[in-house]
Backbone as CSV, one residue per row, in Angstrom:
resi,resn,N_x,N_y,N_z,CA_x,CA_y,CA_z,C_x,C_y,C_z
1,UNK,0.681,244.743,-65.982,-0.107,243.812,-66.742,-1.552,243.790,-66.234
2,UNK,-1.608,244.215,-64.991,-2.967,243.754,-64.292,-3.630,245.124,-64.573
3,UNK,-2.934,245.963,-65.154,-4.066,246.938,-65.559,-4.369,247.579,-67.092
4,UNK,-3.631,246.242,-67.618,-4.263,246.230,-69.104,-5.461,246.157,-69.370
5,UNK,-6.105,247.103,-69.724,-7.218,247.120,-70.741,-7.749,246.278,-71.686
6,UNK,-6.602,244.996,-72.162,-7.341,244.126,-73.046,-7.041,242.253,-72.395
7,UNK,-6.609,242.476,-70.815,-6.933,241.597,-70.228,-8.317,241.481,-69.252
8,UNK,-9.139,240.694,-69.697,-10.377,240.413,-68.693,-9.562,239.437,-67.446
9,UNK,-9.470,238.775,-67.464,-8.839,237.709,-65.882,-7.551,237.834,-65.348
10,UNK,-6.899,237.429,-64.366,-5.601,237.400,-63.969,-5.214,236.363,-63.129
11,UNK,-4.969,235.946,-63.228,-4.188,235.033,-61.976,-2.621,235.395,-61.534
12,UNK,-2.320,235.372,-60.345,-1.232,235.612,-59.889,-1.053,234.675,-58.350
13,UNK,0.208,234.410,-58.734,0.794,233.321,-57.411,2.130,234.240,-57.193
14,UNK,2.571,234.884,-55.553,3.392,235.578,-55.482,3.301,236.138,-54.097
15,UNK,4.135,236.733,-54.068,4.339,237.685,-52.552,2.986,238.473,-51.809
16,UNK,2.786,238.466,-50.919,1.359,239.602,-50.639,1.782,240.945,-50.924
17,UNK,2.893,241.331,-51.109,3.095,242.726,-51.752,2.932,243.025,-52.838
18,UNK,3.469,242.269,-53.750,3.154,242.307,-55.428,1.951,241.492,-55.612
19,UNK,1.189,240.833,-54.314,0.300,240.812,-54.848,-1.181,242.094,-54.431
20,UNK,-0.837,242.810,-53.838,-1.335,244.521,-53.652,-1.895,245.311,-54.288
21,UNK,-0.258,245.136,-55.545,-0.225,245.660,-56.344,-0.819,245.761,-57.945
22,UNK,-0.671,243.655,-57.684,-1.719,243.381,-58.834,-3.132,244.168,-58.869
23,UNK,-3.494,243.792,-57.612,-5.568,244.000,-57.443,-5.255,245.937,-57.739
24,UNK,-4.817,246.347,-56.729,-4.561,247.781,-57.368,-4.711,247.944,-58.655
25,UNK,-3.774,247.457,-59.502,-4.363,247.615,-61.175,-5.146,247.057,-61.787
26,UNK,-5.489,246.263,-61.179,-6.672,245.555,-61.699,-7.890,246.144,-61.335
27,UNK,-8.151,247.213,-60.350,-9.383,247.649,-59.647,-9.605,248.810,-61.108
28,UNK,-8.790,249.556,-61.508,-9.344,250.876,-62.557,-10.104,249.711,-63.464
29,UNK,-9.730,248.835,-63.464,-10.423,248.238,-65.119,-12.130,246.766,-64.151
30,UNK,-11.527,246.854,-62.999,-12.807,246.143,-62.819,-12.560,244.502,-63.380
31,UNK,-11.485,244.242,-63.771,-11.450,242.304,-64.076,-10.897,242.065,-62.694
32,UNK,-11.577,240.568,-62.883,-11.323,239.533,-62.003,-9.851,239.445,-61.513
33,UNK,-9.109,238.759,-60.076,-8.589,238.482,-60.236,-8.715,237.058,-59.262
34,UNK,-7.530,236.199,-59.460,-7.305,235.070,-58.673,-6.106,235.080,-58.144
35,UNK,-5.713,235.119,-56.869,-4.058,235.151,-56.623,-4.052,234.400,-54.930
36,UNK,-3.221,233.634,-55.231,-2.386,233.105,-54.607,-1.352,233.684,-53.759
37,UNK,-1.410,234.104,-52.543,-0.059,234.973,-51.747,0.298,234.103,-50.972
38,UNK,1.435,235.100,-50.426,3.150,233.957,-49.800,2.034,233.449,-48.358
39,UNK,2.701,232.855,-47.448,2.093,232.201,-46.389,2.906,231.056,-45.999
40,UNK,2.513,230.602,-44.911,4.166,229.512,-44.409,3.106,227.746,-44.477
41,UNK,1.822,227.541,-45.086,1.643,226.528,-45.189,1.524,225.504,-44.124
42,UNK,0.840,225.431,-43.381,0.818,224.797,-41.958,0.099,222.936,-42.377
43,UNK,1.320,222.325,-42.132,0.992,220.582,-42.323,0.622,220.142,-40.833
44,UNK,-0.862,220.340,-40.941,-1.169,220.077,-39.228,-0.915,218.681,-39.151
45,UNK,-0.732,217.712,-37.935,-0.617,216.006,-37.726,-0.976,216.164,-36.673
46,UNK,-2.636,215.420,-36.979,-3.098,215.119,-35.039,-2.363,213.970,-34.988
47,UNK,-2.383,213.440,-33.229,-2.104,212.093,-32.909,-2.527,211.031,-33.620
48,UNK,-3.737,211.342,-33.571,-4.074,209.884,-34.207,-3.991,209.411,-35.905
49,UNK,-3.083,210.052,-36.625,-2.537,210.140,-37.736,-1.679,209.016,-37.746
50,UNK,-1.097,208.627,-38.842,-0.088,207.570,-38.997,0.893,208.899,-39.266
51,UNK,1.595,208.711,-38.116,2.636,209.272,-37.663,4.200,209.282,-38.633
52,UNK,4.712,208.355,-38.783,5.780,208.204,-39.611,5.224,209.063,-40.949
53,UNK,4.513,208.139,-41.866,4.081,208.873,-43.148,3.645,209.820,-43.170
54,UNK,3.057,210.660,-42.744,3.004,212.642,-42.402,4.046,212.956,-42.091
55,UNK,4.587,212.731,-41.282,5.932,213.479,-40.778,7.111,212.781,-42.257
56,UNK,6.926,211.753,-42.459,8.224,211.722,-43.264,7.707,212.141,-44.627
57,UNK,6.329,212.288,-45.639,5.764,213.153,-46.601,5.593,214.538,-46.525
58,UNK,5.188,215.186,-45.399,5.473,216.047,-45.206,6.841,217.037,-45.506
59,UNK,8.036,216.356,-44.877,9.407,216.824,-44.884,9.575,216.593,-46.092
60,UNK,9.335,215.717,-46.733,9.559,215.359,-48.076,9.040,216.866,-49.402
61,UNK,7.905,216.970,-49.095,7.535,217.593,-49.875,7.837,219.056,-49.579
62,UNK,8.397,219.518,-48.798,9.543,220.587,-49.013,10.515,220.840,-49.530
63,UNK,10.867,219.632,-50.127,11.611,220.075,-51.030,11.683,219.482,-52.182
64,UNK,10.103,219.277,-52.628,9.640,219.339,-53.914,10.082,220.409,-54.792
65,UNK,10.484,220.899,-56.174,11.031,221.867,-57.074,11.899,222.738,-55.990
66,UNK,12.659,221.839,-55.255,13.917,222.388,-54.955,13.756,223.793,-53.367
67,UNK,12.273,222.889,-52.750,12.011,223.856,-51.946,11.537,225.514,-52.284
68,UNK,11.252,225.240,-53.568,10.445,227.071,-53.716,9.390,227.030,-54.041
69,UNK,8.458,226.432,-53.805,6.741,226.180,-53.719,6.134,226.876,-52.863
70,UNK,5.377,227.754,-53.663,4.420,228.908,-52.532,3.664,227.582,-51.282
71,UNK,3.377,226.754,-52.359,2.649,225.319,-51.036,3.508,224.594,-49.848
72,UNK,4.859,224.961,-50.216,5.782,223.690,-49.738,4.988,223.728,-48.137
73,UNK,5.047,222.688,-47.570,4.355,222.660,-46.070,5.825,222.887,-44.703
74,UNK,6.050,224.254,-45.095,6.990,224.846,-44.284,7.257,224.538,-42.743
75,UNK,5.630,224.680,-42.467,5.546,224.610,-40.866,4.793,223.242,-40.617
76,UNK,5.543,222.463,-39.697,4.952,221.220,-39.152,4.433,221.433,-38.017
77,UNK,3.016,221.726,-37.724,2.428,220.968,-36.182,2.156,219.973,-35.694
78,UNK,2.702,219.460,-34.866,2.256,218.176,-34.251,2.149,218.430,-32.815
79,UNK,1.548,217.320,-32.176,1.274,217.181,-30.632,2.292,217.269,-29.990
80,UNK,2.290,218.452,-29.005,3.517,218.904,-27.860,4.000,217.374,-27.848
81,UNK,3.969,216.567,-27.008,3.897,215.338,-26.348,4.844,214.090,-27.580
82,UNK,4.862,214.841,-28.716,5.270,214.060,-29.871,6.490,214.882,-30.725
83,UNK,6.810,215.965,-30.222,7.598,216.428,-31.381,9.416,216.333,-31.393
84,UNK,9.586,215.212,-30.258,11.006,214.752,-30.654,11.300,213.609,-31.523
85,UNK,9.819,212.816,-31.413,9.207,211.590,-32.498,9.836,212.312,-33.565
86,UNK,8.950,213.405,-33.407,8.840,213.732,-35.585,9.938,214.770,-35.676
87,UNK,10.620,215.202,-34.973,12.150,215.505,-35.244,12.670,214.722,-35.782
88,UNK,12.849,213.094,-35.410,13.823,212.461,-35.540,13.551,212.183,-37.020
89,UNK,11.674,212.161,-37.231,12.008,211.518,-38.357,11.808,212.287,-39.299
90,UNK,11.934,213.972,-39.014,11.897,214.596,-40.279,13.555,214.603,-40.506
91,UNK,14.193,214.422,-39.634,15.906,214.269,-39.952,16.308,213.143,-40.644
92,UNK,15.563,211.771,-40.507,16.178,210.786,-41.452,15.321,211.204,-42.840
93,UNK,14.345,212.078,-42.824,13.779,212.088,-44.157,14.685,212.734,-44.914
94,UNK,15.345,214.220,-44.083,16.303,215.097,-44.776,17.013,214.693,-45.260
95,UNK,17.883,213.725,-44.366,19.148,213.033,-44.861,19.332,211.916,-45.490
96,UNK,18.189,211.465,-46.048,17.997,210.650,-46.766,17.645,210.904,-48.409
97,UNK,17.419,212.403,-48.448,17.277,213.069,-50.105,18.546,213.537,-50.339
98,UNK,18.799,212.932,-51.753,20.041,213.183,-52.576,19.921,214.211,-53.136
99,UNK,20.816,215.339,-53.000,21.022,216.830,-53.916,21.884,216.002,-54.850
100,UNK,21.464,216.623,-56.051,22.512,216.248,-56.914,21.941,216.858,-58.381
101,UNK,22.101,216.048,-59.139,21.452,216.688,-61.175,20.596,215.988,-60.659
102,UNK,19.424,217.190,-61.315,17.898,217.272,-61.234,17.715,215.904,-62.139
103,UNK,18.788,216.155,-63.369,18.211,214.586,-64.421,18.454,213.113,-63.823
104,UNK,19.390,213.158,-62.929,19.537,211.810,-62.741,18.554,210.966,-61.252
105,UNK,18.746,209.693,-62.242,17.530,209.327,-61.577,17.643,208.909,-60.188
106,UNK,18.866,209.134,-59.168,18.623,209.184,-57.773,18.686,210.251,-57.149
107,UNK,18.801,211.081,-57.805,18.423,212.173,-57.050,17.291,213.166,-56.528
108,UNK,17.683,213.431,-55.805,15.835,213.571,-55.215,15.448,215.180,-54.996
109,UNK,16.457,216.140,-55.362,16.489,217.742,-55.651,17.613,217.813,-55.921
110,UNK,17.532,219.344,-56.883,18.287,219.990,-57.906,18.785,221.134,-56.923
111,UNK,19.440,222.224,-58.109,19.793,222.947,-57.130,18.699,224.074,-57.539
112,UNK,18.898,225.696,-56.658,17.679,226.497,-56.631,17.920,226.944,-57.815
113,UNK,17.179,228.239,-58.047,16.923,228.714,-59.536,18.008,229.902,-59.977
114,UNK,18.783,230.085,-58.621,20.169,231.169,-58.785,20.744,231.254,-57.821
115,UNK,22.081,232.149,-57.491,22.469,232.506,-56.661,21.537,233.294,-55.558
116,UNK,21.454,234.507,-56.365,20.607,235.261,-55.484,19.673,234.875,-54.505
117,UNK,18.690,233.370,-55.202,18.395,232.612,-54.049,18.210,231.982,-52.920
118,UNK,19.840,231.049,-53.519,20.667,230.472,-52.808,21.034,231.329,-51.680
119,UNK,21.614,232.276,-51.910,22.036,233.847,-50.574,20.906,234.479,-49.936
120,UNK,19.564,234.057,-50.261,18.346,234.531,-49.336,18.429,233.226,-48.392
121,UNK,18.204,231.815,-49.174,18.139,230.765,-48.598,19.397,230.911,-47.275
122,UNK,20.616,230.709,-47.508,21.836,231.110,-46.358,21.545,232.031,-45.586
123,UNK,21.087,233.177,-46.027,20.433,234.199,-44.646,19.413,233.748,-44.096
124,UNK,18.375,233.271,-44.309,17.172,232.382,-43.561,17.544,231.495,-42.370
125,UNK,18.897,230.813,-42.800,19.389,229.884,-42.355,20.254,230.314,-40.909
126,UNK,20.791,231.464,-41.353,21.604,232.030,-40.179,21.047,232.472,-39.694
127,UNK,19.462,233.773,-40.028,19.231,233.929,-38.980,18.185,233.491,-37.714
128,UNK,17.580,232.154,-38.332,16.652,231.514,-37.682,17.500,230.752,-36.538
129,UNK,19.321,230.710,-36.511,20.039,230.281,-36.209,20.354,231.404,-34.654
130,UNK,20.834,232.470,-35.522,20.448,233.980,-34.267,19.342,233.990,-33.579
131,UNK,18.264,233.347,-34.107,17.298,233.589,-33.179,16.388,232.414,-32.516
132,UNK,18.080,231.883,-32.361,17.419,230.013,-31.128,16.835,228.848,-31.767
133,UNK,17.037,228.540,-33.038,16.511,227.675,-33.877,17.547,226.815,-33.684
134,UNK,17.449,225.422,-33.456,18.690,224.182,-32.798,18.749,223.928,-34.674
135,UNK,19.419,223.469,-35.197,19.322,222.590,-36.128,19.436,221.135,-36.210
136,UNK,19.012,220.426,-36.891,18.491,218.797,-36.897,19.794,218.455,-37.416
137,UNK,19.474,218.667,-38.648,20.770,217.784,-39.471,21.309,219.712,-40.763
138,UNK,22.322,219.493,-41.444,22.220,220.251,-42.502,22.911,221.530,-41.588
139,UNK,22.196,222.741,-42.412,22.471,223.906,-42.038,23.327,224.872,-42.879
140,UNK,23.869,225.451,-42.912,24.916,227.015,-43.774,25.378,226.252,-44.674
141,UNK,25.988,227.075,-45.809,26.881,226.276,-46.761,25.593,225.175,-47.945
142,UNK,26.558,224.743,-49.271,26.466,224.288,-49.913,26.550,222.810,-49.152
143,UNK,24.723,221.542,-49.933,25.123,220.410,-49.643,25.972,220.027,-50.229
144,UNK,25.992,218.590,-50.361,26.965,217.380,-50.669,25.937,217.193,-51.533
145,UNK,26.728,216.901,-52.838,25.897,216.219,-54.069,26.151,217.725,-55.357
């Protein structure tokens, strides 16, 4: 598409590989492009932040549209000196969102957009698990809801 001839602009939100590939076709024809690539989103929290509400908006908004947001704020930094604080309370945030139907109105995420997903999501899970990641709350397997 990005090296159609009767597109002038592009925008693309996506992987840094396919997005490579876009500008590649887009370079013979010389249009613009705008793109958005993958990245892990860093929700910095200095100290002197109101502590609870970052850490518990933060966690929250990961799993906005079900956790697949090129934005979702993946990675939390906070102050060495503080991060069993905001453990605790990104765990009551977790366990405090209802999986369930996207339509109903207490629920607070749906499920992902497929299997295939879902089975990247479970490998993420295991192997951040292989490689010394404690888990909070949650973990392998299908939630509750």
């Amino acid at each position: 598409m990005s090296s159609h001839p009767g597109i002038d602009m592009m925008s693309f939100t996506g992987s840094t590989r396919a997005g490579i590939s876009v500008a590649k076709g887009a370079a013979d024809t010389v249009k613009r492009v705008a793109q958005e690539l993958g990245g892990k989103s860093a929700n910095i929290i200095l100290d002197d932040a109101d502590f609870q509400s970052a850490i518990e908006g933060g966690a929250r908004h990961c799993f906005l549209n079900s956790g697949q947001s090129c934005n979702a704020p993946t990675r939390m930094l906070v102050p060495e000196g503080r991060q069993d604080e905001a453990k605790e309370i990104a765990k009551k945030a977790a366990e405090t969102t209802k999986v369930g139907d996207p339509f109903g109105e207490d629920t607070s995420i749906g499920p992902v957009v497929s299997e295939v997903q879902f089975n990247k999501i479970q490998g993420l899970i295991e192997k951040g698990i292989e490689e010394g990641a404690e888990l909070g709350t949650g973990g392998p397997g299908k939630p509750d809801g």
